[in-house]
N, C-alpha and C positions, 0 to 999 in steps of 0.2 A: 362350247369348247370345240373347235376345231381336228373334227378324225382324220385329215387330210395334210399335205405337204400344202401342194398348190393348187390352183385353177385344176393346170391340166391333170396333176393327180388323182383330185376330184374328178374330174371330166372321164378321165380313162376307166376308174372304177365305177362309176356309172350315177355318182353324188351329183343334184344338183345344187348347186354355191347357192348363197343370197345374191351374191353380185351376179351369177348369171341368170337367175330372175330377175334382176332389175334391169341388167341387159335386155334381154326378150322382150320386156314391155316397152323399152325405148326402140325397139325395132320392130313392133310387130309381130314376134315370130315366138315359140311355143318358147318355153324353157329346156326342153329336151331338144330341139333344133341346135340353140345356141350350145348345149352340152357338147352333140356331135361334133360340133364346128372347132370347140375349145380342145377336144379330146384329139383330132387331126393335127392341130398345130394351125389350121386356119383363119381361126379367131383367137386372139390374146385378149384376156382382160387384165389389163396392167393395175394391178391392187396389193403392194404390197402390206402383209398382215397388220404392219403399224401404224397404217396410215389410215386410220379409224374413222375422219370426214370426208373419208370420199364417196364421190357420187359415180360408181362405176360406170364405164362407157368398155364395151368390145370395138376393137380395133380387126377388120379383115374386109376384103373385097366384094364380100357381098352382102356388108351391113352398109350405114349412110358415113359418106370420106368424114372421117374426120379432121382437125384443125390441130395447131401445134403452135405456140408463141414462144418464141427464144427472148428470153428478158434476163437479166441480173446486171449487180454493180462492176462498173468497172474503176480508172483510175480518175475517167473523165465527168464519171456519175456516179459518187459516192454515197448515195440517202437511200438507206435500205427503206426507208417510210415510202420515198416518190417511189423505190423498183415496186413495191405490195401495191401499192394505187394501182398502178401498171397492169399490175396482175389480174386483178379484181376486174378491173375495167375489159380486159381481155376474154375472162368470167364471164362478164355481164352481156358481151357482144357472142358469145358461142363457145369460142375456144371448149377446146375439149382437153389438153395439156397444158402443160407451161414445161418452158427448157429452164433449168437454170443454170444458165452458162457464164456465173459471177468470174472473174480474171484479177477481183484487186481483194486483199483486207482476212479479214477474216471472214470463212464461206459460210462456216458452220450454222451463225442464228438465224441469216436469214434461213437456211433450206430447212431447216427445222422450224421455222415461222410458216413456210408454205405445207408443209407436211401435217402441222398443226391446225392451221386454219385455211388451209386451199382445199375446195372440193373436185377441182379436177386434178388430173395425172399428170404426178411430177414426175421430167425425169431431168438426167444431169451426165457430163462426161467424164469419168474421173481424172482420165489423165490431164484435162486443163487442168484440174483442181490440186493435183500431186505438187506441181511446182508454188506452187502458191502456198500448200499447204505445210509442207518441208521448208518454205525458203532458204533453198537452198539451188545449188546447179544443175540441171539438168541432167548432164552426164554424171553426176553423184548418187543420183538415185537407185536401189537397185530394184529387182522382178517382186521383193517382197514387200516395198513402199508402194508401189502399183496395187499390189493385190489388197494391203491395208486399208488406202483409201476408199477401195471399192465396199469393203465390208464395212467400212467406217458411214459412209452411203447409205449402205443399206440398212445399217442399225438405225438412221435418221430418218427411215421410213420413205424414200425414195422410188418408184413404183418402176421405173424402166431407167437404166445405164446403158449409153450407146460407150461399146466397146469395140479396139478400132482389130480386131485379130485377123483381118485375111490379106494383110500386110506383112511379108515375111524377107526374111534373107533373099530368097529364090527374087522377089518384087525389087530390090535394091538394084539389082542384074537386071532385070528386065527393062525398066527405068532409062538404064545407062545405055542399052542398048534401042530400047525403043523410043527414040526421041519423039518428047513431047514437046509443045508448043507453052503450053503453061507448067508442065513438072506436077509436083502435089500440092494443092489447092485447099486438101482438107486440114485441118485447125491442129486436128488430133491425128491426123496421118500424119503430119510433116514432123509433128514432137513425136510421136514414137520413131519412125525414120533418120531422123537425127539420132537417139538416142543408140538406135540401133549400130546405126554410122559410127558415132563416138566411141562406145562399147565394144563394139566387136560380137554381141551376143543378140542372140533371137529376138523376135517380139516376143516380151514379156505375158501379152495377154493370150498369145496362141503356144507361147510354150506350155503356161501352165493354166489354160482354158478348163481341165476340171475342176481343181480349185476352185475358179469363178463360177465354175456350175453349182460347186456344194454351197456357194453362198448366197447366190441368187434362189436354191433352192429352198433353204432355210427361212429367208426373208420370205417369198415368193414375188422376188424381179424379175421383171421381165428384160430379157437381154434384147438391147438394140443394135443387130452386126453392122458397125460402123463401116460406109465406104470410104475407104483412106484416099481411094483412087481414080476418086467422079474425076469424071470432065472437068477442070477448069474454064473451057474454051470449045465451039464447035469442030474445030479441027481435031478434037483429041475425045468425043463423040465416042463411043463403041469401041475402042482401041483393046489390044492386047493385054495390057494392063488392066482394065476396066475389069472387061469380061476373065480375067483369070483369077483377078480377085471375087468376082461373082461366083464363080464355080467352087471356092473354097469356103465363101460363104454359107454354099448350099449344105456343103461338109459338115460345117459347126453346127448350121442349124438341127442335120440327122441325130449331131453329139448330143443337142440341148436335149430335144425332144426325148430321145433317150434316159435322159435323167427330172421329165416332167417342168423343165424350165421353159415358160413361154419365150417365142421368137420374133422379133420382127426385124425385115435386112431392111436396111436404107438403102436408098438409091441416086441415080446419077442427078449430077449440075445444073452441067449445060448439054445443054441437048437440041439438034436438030431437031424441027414440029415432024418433020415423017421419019424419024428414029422412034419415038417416046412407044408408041402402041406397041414395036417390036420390041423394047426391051420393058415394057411390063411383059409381055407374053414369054420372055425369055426367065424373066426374074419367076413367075407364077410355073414354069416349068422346073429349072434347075434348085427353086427353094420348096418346091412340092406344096406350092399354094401357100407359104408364108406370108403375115402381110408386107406391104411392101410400103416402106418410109419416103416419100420423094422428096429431095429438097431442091425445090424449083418442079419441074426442070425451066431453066433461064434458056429462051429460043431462041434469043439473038444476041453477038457478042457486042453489039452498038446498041443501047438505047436511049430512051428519052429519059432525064430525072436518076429516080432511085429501080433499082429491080424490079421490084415488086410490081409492076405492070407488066413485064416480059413474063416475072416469072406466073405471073397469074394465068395468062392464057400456058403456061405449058403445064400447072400444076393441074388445069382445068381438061386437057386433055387427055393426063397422065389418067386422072379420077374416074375417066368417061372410060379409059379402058383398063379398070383391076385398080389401082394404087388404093391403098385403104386408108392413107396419111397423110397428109400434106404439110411440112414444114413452113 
């Protein structure tokens, strides 16, 4: 039986978890080492309580980067059988996560199939999941269908929700005034953005980000601070946008912390090769050592094929300096 909320709960009163012994022994490092590390906000070990086969891994900067595979069905790949192959095989090569970023059908069996029988850490975005789940309009939805799903998530044993919250009113403004080259890029920034645009009202998830804390605490998820605002493009690199959503990131992260919920911020696109080392070093300052999610960073806006050659060498130099994750 469990005397603890979460990881860091445990961590801060001075418990050491099962999962963070089996951390330490995949890192080499004492069990009270990784305690300290989980107790800072440093290391996450993404475990939430119902997710009974997993094989815990800590996610922070100065354990080994970990992997992350975005998989689910869409309209165009509908065989939740071929997405589990997928998965497994993903398993089989390293991965240390799996996203499940499903967009068609009903979401539910699979994420609950992976919860059930995946031993690495799931996690998932709700708001892709709202509109699909509701079928319904976008702008029909209200702040309390967002915060539903999310608990709905977390009932199904989901271990980390990237939430997109340091996208706000103020960012709508800034946008219109700070022209960008590509606008917003992210999946889950542009459907809250929109949403916001239609409504007339807040982002949902940073209006009512305690909420999301009590639920994430309950479960013990780990909150992933969604960049609404990466780079799409090297021209739009470090921009005012970027870095302002970064700095309110760092905000939420003191909130979570606060209330014992693990944090990890995601981070920029695309990205110039001699940007990447200053914005881990920036992210590693303004998130006070959170780990840091990269997705990419993609170094050139021209390449050969599919990304995933660009983004390897920027995900590769991202790792060499701090990033603990690599999308």
């Amino acid at each position: 039986m469990r005397n603890y909320t979460t990881q860091m709960d445990a961590a801060k009163r001075g418990i050491i978890t099962p999962e963070m012994k089996a951390v330490a022994e995949k890192e080499h490092k004492t069990p009270e080492e990784i305690r300290e590390l989980v107790a800072k906000g440093q290391v996450a070990i993404c475990a939430n309580k119902l997710h009974t086969c997993i094989d815990p891994n800590g996610v922070g900067s100065m354990l080994r980067t970990k992997i992350n595979v975005n998989l689910g069905v869409s309209k165009d790949c509908k065989d939740y059988n071929i997405e589990m192959e997928k998965v497994m095989a993903a398993v089989n090569m390293g991965a240390e996560a799996i996203m499940d970023l499903s967009s068609h059908g009903n979401t539910q069996p699979f994420r609950r199939k992976l919860t059930s029988e995946c031993p690495a850490m799931i996690g998932t975005v709700p708001v892709y999941d709202s509109v699909i789940h509701y079928q319904r309009d976008l702008d029909t939805l209200t702040a309390k269908d967002f915060i539903d799903v999310i608990r709905l998530h977390a009932e199904d044993g989901v271990d980390f929700v990237t939430i997109h919250c340091g996208i706000t009113r103020k960012t709508i403004e800034q946008i219109k005034n700070h022209k960008r080259k590509m606008n917003i890029v992210s999946r889950g920034g542009s459907l809250v953005f929109a949403w916001m645009s239609m409504t007339g009202e807040e982002n949902p998830f940073y209006e009512y980000y305690d909420e999301i804390l009590d639920i994430c605490r309950e479960y013990d998820v780990t909150i992933s601070l969604g960049d609404a605002c990466r780079p799409g493009c090297l021209a739009d690199a470090s921009d005012v946008c970027q870095i302002e959503e970064l700095v309110r990131l760092g905000e939420l992260t003191k909130r979570a912390w606060e209330k014992d919920v693990q944090v990890m911020v995601e981070g920029p696109g695309h990205m110039p090769l001699d940007q990447i080392e200053a914005n881990m070093k920036l992210q590693q300052t303004i998130c006070m050592g959170a780990p840091f999610y990269v997705l990419g960073p993609i170094v050139t806006d021209i390449a050969p094929g599919y990304d995933h050659i660009t983004s390897a060498i920027g995900g590769a130099v991202a790792a060499s300096a701090g990033a603990a994750f690599l999308c």
